[in-house]
N, C-alpha and C positions, 0 to 999 in steps of 0.2 A: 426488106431490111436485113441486117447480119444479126437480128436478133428478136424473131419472127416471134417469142415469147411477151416480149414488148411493145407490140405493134397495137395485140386491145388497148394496153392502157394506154397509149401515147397518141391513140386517132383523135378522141375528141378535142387533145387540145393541141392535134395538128390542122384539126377541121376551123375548129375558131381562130389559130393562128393566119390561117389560108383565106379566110373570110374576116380576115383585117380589125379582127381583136386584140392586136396587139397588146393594146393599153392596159385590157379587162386581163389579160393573162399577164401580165407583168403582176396587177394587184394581189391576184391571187396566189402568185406564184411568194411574196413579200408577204404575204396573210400565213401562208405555210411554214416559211422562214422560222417563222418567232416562237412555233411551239415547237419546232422541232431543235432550234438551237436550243432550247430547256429540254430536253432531251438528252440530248449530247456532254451538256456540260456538267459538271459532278454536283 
């Protein structure tokens, strides 16, 4: 990749994306979302 620093953390949910987890990775990736927009916002 162009950003071989990235690569640990982005295998496993290249691995589950490749092995047809779409769906479970979309969940999680929306479970993420919510605490981090409360984060962001003042």
């Amino acid at each position: 990749t162009s950003y071989p620093d990235l690569e640990n953390y982005l295998s496993p949910f290249m691995d589950a994306w490749l092995g047809g987890a779409a769906d479970q990775l979309m969940g999680q990736i929306a479970s993420a979302k919510i605490p981090l927009s409360r984060m962001i916002s003042p």
